[in-house]
SEZA-442162 format. One record per atom (N, C-alpha, C, O): residue number from 1; residue in one letter; atom name; x, y, z. Coordinates in Angstrom, 2 decimals. Each point is the difference from the previous one (the first is absolute). Example, Ala and Ser with C-alpha at 12.3 -4.5 7.8 and 13.67 -1.06 7.14 Angstrom:
2
+-----+----+----+---------+---------+---------+
:   i : aa : at :       x :       y :       z :
+-----+----+----+---------+---------+---------+
:   1 :  A :  N :   13.19 :   -5.69 :    7.80 :
:   1 :  A : CA :   -0.89 :    1.19 :    0.00 :
:   1 :  A :  C :    0.90 :    1.20 :    0.00 :
:   1 :  A :  O :    1.04 :   -0.02 :    0.66 :
:   2 :  S :  N :   -1.39 :    1.07 :   -1.38 :
:   2 :  S : CA :    0.82 :    1.19 :    0.06 :
:   2 :  S :  C :   -0.77 :    1.09 :    0.73 :
:   2 :  S :  O :    0.51 :    1.11 :    0.17 :
+-----+----+----+---------+---------+---------+
END
This chain:
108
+-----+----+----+---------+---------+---------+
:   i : aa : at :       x :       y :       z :
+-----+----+----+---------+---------+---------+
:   1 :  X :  N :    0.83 :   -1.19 :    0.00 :
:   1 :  X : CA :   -0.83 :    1.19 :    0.00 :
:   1 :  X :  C :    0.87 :    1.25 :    0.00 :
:   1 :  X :  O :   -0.26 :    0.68 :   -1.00 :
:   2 :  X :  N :    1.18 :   -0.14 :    1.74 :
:   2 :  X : CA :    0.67 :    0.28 :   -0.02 :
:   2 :  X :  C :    1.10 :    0.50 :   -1.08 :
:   2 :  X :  O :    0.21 :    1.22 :   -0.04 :
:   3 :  X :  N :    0.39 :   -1.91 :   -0.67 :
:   3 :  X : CA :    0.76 :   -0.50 :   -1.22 :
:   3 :  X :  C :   -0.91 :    1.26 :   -1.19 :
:   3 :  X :  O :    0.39 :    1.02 :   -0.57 :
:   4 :  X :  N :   -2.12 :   -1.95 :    0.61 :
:   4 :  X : CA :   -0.61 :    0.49 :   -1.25 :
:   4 :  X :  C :   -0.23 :    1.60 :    0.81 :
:   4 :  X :  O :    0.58 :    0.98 :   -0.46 :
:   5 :  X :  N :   -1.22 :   -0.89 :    1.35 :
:   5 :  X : CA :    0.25 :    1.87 :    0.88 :
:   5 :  X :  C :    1.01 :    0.88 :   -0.78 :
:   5 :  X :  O :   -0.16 :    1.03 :   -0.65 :
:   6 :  X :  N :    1.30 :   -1.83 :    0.93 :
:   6 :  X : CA :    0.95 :    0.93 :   -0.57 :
:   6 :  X :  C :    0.32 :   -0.19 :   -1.69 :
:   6 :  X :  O :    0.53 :    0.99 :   -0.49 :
:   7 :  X :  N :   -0.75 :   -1.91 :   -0.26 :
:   7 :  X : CA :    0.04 :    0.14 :   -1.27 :
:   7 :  X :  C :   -0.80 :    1.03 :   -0.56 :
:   7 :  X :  O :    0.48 :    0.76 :   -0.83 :
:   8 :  X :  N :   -1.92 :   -0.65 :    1.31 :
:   8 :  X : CA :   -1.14 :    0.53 :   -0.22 :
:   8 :  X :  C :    0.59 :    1.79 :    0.53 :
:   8 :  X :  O :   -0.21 :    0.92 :   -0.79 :
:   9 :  X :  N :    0.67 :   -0.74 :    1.66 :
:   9 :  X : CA :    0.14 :    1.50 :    0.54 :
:   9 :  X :  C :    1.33 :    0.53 :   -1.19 :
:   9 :  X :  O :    0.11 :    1.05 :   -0.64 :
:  10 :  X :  N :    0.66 :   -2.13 :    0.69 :
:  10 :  X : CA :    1.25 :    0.46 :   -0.84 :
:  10 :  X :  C :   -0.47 :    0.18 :   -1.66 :
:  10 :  X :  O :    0.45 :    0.98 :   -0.59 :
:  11 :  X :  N :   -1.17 :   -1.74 :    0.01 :
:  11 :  X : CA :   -0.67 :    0.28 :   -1.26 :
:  11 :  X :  C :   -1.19 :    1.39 :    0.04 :
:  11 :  X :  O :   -0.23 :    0.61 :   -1.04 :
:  12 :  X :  N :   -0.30 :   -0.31 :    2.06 :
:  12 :  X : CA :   -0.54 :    1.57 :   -0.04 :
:  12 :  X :  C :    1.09 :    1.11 :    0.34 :
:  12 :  X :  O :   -0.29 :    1.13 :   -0.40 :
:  13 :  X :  N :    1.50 :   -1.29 :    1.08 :
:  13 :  X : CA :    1.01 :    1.05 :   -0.39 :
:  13 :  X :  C :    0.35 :    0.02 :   -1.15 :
:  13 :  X :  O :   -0.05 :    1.14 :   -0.46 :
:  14 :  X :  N :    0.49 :   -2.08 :   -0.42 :
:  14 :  X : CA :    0.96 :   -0.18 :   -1.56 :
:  14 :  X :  C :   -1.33 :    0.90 :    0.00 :
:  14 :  X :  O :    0.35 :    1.15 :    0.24 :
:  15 :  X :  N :   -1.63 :   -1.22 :   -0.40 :
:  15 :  X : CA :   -0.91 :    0.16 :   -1.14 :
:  15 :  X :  C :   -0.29 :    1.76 :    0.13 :
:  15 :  X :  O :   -0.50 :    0.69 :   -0.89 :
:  16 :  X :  N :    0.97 :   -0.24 :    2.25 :
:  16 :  X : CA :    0.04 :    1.41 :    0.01 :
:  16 :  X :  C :    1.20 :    0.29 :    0.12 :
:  16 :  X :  O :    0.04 :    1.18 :    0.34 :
:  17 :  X :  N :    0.91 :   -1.58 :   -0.42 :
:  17 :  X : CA :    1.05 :    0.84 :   -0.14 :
:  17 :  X :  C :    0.61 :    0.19 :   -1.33 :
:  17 :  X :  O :    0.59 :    1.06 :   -0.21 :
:  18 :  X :  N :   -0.68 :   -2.16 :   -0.90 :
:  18 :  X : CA :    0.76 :   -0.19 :   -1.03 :
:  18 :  X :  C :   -1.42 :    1.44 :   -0.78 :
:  18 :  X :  O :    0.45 :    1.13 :    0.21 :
:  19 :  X :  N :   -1.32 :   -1.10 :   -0.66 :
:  19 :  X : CA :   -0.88 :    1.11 :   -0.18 :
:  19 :  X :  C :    0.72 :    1.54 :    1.05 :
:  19 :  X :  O :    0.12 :    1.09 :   -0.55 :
:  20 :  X :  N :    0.08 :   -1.22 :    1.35 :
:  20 :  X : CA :    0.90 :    1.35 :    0.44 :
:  20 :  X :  C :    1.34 :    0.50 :   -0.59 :
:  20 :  X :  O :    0.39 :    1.13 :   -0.29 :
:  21 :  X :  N :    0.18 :   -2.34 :    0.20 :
:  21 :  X : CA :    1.32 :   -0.10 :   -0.67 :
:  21 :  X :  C :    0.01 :    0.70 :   -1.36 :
:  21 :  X :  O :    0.84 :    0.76 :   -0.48 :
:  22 :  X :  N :   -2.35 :   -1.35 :   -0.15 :
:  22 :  X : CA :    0.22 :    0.70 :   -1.37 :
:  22 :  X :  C :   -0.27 :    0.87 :   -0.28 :
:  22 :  X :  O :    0.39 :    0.43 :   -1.08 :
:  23 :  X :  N :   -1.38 :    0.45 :    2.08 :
:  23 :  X : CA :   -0.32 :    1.25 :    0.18 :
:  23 :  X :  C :    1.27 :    0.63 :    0.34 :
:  23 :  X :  O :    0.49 :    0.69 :   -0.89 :
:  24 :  X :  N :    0.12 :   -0.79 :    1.93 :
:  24 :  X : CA :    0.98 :    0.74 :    0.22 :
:  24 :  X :  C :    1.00 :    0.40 :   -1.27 :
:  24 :  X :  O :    0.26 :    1.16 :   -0.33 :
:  25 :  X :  N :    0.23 :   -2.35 :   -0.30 :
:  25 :  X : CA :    0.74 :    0.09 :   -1.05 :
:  25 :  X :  C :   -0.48 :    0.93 :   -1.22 :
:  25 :  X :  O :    0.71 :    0.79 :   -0.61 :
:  26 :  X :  N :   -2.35 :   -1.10 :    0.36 :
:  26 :  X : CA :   -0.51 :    1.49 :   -0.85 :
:  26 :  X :  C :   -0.03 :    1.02 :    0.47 :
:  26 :  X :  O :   -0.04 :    0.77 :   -0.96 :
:  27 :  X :  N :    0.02 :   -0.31 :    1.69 :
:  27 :  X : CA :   -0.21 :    1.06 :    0.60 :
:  27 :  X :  C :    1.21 :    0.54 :    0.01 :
:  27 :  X :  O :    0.18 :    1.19 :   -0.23 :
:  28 :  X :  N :    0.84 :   -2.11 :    0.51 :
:  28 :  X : CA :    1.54 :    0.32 :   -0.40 :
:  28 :  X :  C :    0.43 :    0.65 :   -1.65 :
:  28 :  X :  O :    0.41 :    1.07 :   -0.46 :
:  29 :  X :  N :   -0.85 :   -2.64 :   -0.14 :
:  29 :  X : CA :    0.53 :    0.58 :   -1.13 :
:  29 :  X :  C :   -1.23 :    1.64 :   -0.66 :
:  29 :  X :  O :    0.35 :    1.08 :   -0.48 :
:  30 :  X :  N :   -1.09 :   -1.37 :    0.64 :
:  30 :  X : CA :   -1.11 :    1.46 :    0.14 :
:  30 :  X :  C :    1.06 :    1.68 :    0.55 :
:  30 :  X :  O :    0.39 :    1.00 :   -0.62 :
:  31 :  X :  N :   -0.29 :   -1.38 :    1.81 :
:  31 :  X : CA :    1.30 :    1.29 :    0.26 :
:  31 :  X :  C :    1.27 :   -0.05 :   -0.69 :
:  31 :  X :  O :    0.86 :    0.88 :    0.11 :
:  32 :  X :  N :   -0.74 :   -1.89 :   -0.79 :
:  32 :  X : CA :    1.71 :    0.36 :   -0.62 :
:  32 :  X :  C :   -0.61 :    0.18 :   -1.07 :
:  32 :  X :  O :    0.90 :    0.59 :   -0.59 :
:  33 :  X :  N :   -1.92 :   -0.65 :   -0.31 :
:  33 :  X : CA :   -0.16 :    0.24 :   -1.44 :
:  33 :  X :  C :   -0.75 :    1.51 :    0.40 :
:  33 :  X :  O :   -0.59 :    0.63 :   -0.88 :
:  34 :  X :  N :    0.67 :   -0.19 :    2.12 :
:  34 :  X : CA :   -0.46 :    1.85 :   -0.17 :
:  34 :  X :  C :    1.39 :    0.31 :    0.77 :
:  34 :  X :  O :    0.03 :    1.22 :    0.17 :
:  35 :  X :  N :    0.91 :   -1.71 :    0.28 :
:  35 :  X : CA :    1.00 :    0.87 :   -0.04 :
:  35 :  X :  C :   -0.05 :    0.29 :    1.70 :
:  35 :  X :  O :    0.50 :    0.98 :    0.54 :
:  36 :  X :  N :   -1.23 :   -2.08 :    0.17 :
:  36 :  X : CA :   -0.14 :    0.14 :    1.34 :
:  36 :  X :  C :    1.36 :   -1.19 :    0.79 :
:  36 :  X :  O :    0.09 :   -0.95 :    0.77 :
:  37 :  X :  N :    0.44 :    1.51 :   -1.32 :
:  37 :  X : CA :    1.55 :   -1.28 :    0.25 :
:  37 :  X :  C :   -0.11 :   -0.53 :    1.40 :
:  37 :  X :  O :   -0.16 :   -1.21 :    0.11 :
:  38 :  X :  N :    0.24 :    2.18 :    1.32 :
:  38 :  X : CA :   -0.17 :   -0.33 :    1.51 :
:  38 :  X :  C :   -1.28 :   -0.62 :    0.16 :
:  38 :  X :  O :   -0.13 :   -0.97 :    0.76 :
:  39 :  X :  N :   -0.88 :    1.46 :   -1.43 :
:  39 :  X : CA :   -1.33 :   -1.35 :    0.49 :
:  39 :  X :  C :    0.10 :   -1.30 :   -0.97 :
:  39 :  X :  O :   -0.71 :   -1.00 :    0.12 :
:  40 :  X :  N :    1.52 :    1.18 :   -0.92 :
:  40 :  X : CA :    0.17 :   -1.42 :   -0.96 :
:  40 :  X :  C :    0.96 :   -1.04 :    1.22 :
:  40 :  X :  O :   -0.27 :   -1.12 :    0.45 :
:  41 :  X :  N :    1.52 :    2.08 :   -0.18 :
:  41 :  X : CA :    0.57 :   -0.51 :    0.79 :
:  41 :  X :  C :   -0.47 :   -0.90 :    1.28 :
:  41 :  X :  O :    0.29 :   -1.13 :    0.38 :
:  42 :  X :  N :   -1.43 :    2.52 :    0.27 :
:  42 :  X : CA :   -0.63 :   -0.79 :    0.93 :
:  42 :  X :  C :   -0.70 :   -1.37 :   -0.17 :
:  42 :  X :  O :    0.03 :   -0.95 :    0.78 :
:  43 :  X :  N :   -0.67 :    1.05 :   -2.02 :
:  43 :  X : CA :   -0.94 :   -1.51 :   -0.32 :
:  43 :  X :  C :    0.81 :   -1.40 :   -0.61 :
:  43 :  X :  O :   -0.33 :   -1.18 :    0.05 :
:  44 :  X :  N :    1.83 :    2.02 :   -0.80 :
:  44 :  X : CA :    0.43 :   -1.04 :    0.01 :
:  44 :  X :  C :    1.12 :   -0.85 :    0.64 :
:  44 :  X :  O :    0.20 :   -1.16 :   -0.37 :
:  45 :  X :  N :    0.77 :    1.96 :    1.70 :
:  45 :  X : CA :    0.75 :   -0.43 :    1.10 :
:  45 :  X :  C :   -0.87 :   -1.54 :    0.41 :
:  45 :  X :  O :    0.42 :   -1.13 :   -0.27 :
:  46 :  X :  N :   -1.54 :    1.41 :    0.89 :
:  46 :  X : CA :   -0.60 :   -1.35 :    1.26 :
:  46 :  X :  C :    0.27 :   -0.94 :   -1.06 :
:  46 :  X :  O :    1.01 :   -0.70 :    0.05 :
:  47 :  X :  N :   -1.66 :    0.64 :   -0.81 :
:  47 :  X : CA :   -0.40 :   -0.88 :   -1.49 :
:  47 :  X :  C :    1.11 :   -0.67 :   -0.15 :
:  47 :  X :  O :    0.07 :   -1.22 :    0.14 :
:  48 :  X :  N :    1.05 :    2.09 :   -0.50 :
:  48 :  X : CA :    1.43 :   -1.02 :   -0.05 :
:  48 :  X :  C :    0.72 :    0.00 :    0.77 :
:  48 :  X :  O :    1.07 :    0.00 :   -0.61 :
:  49 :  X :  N :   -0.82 :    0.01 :    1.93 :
:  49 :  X : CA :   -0.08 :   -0.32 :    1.08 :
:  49 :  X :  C :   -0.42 :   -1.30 :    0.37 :
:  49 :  X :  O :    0.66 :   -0.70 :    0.76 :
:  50 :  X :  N :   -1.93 :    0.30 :   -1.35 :
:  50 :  X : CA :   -0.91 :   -1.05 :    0.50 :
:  50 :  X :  C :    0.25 :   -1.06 :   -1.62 :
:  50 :  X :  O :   -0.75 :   -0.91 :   -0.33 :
:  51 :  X :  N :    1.79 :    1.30 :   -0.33 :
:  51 :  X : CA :    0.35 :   -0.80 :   -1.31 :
:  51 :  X :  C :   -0.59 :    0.31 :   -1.07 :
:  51 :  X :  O :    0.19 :   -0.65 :   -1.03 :
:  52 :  X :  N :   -0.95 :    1.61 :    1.08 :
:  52 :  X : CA :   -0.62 :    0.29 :   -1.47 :
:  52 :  X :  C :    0.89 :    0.29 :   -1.45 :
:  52 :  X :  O :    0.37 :    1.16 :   -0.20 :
:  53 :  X :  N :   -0.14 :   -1.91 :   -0.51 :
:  53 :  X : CA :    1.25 :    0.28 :   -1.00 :
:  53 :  X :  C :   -0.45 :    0.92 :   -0.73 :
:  53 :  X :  O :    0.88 :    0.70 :   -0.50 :
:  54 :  X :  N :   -2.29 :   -0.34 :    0.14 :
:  54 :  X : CA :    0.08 :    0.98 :   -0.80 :
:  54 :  X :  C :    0.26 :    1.52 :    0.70 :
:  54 :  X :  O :    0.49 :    0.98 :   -0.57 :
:  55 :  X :  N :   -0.93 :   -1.06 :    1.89 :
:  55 :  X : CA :    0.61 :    0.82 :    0.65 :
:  55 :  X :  C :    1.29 :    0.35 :    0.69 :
:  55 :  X :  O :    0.33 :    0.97 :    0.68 :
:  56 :  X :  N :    0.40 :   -2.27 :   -1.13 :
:  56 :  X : CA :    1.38 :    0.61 :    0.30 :
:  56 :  X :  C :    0.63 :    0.71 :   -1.10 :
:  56 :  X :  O :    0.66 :    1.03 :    0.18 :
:  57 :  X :  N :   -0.92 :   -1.71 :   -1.67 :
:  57 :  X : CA :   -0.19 :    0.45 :   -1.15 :
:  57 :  X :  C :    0.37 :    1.40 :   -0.38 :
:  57 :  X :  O :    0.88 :    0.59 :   -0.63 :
:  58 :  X :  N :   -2.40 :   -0.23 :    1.61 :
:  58 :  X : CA :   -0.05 :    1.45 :   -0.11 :
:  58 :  X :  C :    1.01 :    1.06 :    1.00 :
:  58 :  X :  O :    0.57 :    1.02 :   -0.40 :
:  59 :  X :  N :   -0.56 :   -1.45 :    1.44 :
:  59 :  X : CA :    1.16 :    0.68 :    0.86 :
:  59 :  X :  C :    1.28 :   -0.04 :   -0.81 :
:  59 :  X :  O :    0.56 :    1.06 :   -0.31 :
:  60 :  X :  N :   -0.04 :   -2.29 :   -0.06 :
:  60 :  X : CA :    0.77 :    0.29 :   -0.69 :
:  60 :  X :  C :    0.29 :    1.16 :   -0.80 :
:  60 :  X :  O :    0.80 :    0.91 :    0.20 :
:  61 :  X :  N :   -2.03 :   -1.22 :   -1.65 :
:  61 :  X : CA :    0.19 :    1.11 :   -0.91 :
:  61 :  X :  C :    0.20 :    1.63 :    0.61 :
:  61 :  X :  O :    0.63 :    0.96 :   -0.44 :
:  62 :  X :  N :   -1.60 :   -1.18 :    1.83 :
:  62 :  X : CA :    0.04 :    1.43 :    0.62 :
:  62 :  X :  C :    1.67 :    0.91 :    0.70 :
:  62 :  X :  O :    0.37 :    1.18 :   -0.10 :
:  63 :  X :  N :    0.45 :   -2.70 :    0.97 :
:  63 :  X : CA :    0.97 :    0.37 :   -0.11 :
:  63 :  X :  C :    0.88 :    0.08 :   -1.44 :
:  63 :  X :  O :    0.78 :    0.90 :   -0.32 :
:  64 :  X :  N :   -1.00 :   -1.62 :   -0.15 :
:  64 :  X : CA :    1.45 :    0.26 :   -1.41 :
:  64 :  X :  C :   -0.36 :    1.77 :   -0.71 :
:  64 :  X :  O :    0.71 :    0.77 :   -0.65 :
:  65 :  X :  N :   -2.19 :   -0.66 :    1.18 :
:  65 :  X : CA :   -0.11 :    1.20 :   -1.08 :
:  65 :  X :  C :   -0.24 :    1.38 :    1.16 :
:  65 :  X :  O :   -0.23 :    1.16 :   -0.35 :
:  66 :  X :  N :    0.32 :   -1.53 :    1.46 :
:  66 :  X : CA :   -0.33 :    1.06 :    0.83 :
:  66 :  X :  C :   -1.44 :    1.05 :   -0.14 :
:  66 :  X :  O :   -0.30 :    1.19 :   -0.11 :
:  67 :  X :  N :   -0.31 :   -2.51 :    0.20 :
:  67 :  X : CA :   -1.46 :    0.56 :   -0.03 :
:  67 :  X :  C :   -0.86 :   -0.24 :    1.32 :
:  67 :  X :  O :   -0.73 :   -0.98 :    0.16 :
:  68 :  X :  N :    0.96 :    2.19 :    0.93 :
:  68 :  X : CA :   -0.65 :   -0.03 :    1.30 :
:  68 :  X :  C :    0.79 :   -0.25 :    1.01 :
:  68 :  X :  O :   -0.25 :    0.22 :    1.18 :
:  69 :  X :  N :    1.19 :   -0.65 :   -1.62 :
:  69 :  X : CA :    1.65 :   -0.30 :    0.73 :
:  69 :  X :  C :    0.95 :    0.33 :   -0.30 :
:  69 :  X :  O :   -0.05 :    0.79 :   -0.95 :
:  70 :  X :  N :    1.24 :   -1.06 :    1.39 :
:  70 :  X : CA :    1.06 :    0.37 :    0.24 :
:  70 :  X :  C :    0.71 :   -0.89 :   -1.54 :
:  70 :  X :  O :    0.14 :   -1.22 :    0.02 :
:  71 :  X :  N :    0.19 :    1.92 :   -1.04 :
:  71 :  X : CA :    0.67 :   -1.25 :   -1.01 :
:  71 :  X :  C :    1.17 :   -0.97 :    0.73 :
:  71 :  X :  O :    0.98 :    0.47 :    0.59 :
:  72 :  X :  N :   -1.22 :   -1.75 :   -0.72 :
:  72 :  X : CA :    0.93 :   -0.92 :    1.06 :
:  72 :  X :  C :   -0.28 :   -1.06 :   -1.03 :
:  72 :  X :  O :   -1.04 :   -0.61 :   -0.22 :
:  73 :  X :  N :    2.39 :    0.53 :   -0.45 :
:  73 :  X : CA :    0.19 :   -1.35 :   -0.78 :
:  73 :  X :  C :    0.27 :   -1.34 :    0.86 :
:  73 :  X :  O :   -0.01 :   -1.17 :   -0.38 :
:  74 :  X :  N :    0.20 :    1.62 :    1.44 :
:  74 :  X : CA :    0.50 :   -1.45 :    0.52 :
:  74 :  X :  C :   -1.38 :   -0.24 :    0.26 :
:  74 :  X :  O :   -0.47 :   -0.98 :   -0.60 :
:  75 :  X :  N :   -0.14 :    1.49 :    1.18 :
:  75 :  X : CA :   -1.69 :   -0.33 :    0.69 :
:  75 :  X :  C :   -0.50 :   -0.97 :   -1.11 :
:  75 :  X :  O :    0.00 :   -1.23 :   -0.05 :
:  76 :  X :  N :   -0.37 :    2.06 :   -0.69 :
:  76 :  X : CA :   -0.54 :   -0.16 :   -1.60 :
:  76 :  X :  C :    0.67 :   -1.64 :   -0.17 :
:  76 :  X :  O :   -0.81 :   -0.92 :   -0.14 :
:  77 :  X :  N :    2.08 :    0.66 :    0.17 :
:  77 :  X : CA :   -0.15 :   -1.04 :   -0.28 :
:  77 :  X :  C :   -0.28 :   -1.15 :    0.61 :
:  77 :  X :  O :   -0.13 :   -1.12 :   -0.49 :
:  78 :  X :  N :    0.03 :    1.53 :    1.78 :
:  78 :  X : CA :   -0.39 :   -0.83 :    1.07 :
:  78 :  X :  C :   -1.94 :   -0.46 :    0.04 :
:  78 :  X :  O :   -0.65 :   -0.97 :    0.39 :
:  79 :  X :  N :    0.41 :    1.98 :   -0.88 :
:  79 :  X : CA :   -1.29 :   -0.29 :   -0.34 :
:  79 :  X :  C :   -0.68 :   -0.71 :   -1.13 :
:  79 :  X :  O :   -1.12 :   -0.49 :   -0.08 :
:  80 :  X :  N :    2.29 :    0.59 :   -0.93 :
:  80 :  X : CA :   -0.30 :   -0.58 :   -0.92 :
:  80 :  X :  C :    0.32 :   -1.11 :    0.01 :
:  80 :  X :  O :   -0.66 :   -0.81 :   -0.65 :
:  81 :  X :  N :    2.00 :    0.32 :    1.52 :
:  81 :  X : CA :    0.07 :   -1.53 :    0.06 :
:  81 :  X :  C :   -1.11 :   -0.50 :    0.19 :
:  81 :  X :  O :   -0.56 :   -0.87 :   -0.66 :
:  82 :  X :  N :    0.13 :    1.55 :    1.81 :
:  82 :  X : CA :   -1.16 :   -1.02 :    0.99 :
:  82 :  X :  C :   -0.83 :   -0.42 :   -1.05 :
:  82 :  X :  O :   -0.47 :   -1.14 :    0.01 :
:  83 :  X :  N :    0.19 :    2.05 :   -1.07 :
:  83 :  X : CA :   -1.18 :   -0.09 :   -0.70 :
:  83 :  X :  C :    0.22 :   -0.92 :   -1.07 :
:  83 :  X :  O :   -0.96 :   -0.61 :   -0.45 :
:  84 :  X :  N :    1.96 :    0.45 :    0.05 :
:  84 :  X : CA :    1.06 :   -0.69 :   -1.24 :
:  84 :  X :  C :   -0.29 :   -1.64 :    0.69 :
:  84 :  X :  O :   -0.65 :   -0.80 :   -0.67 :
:  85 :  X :  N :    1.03 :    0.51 :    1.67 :
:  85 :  X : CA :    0.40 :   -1.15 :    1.25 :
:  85 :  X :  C :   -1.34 :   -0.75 :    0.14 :
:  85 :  X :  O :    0.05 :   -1.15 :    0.43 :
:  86 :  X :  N :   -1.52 :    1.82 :   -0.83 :
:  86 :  X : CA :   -1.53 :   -0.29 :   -0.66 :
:  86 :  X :  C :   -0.63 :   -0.43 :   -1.23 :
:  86 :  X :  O :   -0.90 :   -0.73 :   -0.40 :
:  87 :  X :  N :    1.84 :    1.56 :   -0.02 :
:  87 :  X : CA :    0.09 :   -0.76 :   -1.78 :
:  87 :  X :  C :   -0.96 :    0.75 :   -1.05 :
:  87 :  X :  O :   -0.71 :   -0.39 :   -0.92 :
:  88 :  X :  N :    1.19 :    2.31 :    1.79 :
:  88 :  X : CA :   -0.62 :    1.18 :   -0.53 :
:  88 :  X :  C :    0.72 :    0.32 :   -1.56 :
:  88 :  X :  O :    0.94 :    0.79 :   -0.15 :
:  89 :  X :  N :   -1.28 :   -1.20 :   -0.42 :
:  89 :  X : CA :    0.78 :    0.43 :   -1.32 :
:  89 :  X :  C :    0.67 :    1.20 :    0.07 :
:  89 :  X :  O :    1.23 :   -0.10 :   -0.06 :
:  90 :  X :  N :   -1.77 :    1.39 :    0.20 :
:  90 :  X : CA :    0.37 :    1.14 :   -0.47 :
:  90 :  X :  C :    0.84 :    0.35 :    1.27 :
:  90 :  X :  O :    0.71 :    1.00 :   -0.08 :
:  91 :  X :  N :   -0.72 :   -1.76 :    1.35 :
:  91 :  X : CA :    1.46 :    0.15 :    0.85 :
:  91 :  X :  C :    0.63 :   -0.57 :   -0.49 :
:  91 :  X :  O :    1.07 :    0.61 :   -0.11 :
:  92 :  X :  N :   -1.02 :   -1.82 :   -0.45 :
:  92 :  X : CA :    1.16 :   -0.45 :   -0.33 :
:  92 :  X :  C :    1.00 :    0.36 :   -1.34 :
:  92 :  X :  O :    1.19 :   -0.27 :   -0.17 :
:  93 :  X :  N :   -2.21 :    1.04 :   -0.75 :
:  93 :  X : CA :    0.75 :    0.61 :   -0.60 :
:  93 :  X :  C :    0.97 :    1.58 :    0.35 :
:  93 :  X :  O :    1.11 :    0.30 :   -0.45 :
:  94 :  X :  N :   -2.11 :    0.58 :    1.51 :
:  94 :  X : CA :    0.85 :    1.08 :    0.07 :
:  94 :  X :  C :    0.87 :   -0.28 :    1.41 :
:  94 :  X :  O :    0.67 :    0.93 :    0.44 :
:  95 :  X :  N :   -0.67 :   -2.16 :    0.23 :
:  95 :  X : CA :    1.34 :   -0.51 :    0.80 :
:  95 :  X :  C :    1.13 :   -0.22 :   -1.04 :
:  95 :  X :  O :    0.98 :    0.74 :    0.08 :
:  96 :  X :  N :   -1.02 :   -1.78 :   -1.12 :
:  96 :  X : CA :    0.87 :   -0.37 :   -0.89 :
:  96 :  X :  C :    0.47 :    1.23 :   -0.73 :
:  96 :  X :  O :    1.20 :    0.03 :   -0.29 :
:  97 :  X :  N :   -1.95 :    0.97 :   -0.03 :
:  97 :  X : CA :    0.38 :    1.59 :   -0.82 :
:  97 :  X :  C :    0.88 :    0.66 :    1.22 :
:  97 :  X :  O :    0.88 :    0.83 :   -0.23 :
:  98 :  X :  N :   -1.16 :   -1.22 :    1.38 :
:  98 :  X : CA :    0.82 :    1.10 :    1.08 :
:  98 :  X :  C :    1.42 :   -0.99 :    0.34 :
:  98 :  X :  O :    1.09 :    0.48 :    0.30 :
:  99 :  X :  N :   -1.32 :   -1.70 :   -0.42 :
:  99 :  X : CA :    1.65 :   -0.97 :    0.19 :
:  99 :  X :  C :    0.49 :    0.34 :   -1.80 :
:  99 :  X :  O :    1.15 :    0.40 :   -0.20 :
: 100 :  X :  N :   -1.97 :   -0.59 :   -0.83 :
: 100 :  X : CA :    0.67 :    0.57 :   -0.89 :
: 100 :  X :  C :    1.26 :    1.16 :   -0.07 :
: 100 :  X :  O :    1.21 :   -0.11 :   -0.23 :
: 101 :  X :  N :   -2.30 :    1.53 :    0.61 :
: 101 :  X : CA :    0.86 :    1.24 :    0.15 :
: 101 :  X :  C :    0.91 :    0.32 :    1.17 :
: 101 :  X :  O :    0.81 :    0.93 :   -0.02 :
: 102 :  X :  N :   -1.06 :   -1.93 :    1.27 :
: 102 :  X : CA :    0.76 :    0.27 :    1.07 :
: 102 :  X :  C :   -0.74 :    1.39 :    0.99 :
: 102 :  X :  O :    0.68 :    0.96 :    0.35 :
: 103 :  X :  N :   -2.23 :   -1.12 :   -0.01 :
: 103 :  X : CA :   -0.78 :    1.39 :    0.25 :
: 103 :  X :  C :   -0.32 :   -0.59 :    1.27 :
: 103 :  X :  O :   -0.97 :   -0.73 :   -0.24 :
: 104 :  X :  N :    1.29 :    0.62 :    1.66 :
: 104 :  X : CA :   -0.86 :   -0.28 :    1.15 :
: 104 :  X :  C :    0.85 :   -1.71 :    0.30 :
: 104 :  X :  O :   -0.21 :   -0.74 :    0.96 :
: 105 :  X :  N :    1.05 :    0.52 :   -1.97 :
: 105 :  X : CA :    0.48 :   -1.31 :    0.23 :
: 105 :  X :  C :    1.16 :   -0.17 :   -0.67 :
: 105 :  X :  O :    0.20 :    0.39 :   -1.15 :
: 106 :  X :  N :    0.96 :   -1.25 :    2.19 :
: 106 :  X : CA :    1.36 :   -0.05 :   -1.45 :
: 106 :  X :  C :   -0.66 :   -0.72 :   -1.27 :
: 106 :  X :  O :   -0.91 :   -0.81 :   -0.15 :
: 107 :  X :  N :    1.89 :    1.57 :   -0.79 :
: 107 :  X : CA :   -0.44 :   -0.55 :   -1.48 :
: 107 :  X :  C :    0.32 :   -1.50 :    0.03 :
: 107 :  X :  O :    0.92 :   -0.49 :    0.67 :
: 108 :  X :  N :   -1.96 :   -0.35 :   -1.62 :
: 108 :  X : CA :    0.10 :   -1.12 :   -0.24 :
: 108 :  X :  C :   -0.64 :   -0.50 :   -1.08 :
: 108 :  X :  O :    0.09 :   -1.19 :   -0.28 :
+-----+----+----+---------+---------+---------+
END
């Protein structure tokens, strides 16, 4: 009884949180496509934090280009591993473009 209690309670969190998750993330990408970089930031930190690759994705791009932050290549690529390390395509290409040029990481 017990066992099924908690299967049953843990399947109504997934079912409201993963729906928050994706709100948050629009609402994110919503402020970075008006140029609201610090509330993009805000919506998308927890998100990848909590593994969201497309939101590390985006931190990334935000550090390499200094959009709402501080430009920090090393960050940038740290974020993009994570996201690369998921099997985010488009981290793994602008990780490989930054070990290419040697930008946030020794060249390789």
């Amino acid at each position: 009884m017990q066992t099924t209690l908690r299967a049953v309670l843990s399947a109504l969190v997934l079912a409201l949180v993963v729906p928050v998750a994706a709100q948050d993330f629009e609402a994110g990408v919503d402020a970075y496509e008006r140029g609201d970089y610090a509330a993009a930031l805000r919506k998308f930190r927890p998100l990848a934090d909590h593994g969201d690759a497309s939101a590390q994705f985006n931190l990334g791009f935000m550090y390499e280009n200094g959009l709402g932050v501080a430009l920090d290549q090393t960050e940038a690529a740290g974020w993009y591993r994570q996201a690369a390390e998921q099997a985010d395509a488009p981290a793994q290409y602008h990780l490989g473009r930054m070990y290419h040029e040697g930008q946030g990481v020794a060249q390789d």
